[in-house]
C-alpha positions in Angstrom: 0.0 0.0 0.0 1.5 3.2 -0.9 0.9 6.0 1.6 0.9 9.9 1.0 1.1 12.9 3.2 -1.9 13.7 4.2 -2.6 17.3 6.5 -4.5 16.9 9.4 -6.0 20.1 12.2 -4.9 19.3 15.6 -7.3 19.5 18.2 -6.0 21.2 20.8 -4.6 24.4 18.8 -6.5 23.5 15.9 -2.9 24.2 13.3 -2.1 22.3 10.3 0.0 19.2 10.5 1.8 16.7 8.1 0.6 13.1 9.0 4.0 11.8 6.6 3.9 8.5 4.4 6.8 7.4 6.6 4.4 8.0 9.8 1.6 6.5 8.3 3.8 3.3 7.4 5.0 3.3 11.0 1.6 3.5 12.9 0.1 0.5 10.0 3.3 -1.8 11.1 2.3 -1.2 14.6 -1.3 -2.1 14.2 -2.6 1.5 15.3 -5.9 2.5 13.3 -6.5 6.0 14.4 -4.2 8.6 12.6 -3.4 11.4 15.4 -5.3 14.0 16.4 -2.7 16.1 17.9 0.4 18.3 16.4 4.0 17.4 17.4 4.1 20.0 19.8 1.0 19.5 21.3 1.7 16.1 21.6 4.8 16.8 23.3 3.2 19.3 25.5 0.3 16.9 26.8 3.2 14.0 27.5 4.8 16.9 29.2 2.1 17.6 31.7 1.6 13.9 32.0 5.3 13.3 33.7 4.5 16.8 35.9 1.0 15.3 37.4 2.7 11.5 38.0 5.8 13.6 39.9 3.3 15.4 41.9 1.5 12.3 42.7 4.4 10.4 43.7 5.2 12.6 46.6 4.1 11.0 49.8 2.4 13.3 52.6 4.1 11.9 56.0 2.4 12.4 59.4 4.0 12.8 62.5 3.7 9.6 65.1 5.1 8.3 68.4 6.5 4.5 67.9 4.0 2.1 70.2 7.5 0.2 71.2 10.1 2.5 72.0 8.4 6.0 72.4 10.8 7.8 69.3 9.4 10.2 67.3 8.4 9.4 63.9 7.0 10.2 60.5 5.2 7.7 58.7 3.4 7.8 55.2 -0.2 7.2 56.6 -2.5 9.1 59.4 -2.2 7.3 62.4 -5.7 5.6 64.0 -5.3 5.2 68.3 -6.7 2.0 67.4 -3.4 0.3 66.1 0.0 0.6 67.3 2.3 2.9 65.0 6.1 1.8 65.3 9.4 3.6 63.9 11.8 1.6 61.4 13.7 0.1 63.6 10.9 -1.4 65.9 9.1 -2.5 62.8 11.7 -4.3 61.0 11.5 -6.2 64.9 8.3 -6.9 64.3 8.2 -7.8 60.9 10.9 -10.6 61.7 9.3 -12.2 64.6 5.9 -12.0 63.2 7.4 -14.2 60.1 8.0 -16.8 62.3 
């Protein structure tokens, strides 16, 4: 099959773009049936603001908490509840190995 440019409007600025024969080739060799709706820079602008949300989202909000064993201060990566006991690293790496057993 012989491919062509073809000139598609992107919709998020709504500019011209070249969908190229070579393009075209690569997206039939990879199966994908939709040609693409966005511009190269808008493209790259949207993955863009992808990688800034996941960032965001992958910082933790730690909460201050008093270990249940030995009484040290603490921050740990959930709200602490009264009715379970919170420990530091230490103490729960104790725990963790005991309990295994």
């Amino acid at each position: 099959m012989a491919f062509q440019d073809k000139v598609l409007v992107c919709k998020d600025c709504g500019k011209e773009f070249v969908f190229t024969a070579g393009e075209q080739e690569f997206y039939a060799e990879k199966g994908f049936e939709n040609e693409p709706g966005r511009c190269k820079a808008c493209r790259d602008a949207r993955k863009a603001s992808r990688r800034d949300f996941g960032a965001k989202k992958g910082q933790r909000t730690l909460y201050d908490a008093v270990c249940a064993d030995c009484g040290a201060e603490t921050k740990v990566p959930f709200k602490p509840r009264n009715d379970r006991p919170v420990y530091c690293s230490e103490c729960f790496q104790k725990h963790r190995v005991t309990s295994e057993f």
